[in-house]
Backbone as CSV, one residue per row, in Angstrom:
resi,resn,N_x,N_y,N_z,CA_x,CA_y,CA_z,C_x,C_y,C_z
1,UNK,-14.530,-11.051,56.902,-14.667,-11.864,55.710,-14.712,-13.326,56.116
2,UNK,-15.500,-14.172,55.069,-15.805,-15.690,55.526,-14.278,-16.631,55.201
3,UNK,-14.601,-17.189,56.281,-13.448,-18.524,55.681,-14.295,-19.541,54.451
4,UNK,-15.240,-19.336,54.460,-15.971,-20.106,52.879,-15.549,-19.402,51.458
5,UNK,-15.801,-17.781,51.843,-15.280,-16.931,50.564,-13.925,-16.654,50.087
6,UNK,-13.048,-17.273,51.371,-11.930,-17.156,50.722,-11.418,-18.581,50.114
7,UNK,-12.080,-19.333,50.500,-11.957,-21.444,49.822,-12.525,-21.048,48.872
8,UNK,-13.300,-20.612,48.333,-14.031,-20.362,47.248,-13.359,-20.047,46.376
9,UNK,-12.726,-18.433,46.559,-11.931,-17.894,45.615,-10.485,-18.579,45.619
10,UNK,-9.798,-18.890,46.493,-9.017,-20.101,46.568,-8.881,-21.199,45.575
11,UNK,-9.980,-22.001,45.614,-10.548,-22.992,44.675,-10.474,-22.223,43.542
12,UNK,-11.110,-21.254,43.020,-11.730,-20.637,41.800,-9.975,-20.081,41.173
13,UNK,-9.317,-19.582,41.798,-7.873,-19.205,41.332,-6.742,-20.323,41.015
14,UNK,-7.168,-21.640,41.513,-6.549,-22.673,41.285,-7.162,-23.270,40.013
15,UNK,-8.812,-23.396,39.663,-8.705,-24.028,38.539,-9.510,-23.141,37.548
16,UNK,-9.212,-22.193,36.674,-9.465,-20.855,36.159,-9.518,-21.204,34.441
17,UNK,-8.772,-22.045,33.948,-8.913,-23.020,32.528,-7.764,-22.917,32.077
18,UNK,-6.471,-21.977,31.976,-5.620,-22.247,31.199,-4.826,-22.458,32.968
19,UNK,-3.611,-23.329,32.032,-2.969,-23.940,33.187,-1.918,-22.807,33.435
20,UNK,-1.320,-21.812,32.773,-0.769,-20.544,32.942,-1.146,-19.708,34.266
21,UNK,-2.790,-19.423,33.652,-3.753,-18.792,34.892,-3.938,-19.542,36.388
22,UNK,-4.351,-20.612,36.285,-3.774,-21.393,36.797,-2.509,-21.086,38.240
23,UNK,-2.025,-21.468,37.748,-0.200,-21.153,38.676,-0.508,-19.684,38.649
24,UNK,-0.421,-18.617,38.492,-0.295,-17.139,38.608,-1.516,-16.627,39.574
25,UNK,-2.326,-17.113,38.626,-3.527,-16.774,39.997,-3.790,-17.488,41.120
26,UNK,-3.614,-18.710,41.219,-3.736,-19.622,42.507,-2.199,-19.319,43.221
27,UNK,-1.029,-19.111,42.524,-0.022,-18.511,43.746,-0.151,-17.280,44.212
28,UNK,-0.696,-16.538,43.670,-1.112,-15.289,44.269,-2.123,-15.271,45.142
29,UNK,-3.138,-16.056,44.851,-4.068,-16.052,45.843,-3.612,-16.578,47.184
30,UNK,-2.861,-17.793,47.394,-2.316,-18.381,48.270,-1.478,-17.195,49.058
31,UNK,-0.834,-16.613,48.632,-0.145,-15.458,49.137,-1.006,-14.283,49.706
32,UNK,-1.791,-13.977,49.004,-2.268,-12.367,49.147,-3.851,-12.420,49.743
33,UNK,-4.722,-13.487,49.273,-6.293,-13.423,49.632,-6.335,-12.703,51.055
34,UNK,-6.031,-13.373,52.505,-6.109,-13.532,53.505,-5.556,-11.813,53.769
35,UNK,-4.935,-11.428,52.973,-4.483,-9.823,53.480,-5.886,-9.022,52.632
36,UNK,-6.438,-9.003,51.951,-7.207,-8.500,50.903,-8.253,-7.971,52.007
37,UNK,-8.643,-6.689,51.487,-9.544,-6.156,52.116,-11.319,-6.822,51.349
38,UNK,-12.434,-6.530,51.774,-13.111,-7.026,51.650,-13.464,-6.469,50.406
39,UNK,-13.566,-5.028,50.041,-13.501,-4.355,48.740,-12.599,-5.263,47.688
40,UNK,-11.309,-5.093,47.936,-10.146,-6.122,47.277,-10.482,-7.093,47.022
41,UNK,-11.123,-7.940,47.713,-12.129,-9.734,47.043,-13.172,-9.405,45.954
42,UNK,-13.620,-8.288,46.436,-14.585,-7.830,45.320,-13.913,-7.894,43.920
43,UNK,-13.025,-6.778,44.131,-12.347,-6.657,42.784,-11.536,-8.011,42.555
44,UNK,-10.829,-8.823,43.156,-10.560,-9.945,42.991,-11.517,-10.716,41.718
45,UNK,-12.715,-11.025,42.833,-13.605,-12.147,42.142,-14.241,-11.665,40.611
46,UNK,-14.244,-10.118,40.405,-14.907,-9.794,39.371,-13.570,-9.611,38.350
47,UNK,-12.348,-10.353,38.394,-11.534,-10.317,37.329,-11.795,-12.128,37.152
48,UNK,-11.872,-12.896,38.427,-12.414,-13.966,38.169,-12.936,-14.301,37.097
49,UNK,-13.939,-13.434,36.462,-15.236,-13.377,35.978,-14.677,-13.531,34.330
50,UNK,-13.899,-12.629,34.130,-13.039,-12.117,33.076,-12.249,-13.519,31.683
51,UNK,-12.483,-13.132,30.985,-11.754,-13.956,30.037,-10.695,-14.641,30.313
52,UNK,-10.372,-16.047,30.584,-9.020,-16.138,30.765,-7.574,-15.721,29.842
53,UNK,-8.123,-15.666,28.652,-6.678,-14.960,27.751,-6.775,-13.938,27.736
54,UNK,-8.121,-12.872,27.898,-7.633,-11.781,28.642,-6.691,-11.103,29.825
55,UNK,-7.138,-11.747,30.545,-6.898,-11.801,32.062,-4.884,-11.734,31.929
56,UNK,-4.701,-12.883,31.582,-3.413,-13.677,31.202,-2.495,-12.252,30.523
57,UNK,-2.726,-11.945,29.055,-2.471,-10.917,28.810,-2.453,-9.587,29.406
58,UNK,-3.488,-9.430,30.145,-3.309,-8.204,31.019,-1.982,-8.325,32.269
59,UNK,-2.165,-9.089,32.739,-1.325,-9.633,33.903,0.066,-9.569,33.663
60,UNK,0.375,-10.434,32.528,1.673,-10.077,31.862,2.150,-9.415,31.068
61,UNK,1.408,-8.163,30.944,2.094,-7.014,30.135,1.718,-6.878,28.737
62,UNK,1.496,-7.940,28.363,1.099,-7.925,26.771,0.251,-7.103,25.806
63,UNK,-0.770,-7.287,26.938,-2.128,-5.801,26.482,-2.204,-5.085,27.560
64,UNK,-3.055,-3.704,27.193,-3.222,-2.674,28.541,-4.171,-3.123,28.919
65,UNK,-3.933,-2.708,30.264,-5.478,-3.064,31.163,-6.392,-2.345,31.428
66,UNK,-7.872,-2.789,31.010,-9.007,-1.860,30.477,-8.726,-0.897,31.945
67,UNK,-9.126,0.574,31.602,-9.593,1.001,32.744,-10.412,0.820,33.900
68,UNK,-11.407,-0.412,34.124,-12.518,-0.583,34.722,-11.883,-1.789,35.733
69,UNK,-10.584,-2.497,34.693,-9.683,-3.514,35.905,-8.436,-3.291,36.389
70,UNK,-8.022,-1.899,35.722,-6.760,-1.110,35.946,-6.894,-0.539,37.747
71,UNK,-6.931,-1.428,38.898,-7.202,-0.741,40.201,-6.033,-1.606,40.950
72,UNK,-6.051,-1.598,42.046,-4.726,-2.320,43.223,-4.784,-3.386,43.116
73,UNK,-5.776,-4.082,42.946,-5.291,-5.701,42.809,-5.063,-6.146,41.539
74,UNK,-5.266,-5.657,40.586,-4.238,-5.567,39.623,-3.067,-5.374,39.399
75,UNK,-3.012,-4.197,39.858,-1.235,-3.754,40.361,-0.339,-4.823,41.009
76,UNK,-1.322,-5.545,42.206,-1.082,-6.631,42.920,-0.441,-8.076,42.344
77,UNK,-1.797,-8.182,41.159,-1.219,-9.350,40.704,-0.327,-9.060,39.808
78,UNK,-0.109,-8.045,38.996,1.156,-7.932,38.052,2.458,-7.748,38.999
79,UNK,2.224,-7.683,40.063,3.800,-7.052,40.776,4.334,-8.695,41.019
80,UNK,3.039,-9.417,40.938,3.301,-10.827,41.489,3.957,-11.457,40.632
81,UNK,2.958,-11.446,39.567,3.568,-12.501,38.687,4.970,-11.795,38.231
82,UNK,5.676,-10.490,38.263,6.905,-9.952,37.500,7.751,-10.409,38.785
83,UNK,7.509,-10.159,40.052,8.674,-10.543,41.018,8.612,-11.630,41.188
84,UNK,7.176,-12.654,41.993,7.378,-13.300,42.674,6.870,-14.765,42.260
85,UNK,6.307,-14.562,40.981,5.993,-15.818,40.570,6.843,-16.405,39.499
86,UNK,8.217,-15.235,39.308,8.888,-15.716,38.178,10.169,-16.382,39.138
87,UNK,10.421,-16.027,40.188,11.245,-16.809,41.456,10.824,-18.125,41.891
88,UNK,9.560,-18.904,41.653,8.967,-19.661,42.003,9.661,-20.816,41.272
């Protein structure tokens, strides 16, 4: 995997529009990108893509997560934001 694609998504998880998303997804990314398999960026970047008050809601429990974004890096980022971004 490129060191451009991960500045990219880097960048892109830091400024996402709500400032919530924001912090949750750019600390996670900071943490986890660099382990992510190349499949895993995939699914990464295509939640990117995703509504941010969707996204937000899914992440934190609020709504279920469609089946189509219900996969490991999902799992990933909800384990994040419930353990490790609420320690932050």
């Amino acid at each position: 995997m490129s060191d451009t694609r991960l500045k990219r998504l880097l960048f892109r998880s830091h400024y996402m529009g709500s400032n919530e998303n924001d912090i949750l997804f750019g600390g996670f990314a900071e943490r986890s990108l660099a382990m992510l398999s190349p499949e895993q960026l995939d699914r990464f970047e295509r939640l990117l893509a995703e509504n941010d008050t969707d996204l937000f809601n899914w992440i934190t429990g609020k709504e279920p997560v469609p089946a189509q974004f219900d996969h490991d890096v999902m799992a990933m980022l909800r384990h994040f934001v419930q353990h490790e971004a609420a320690s932050r």
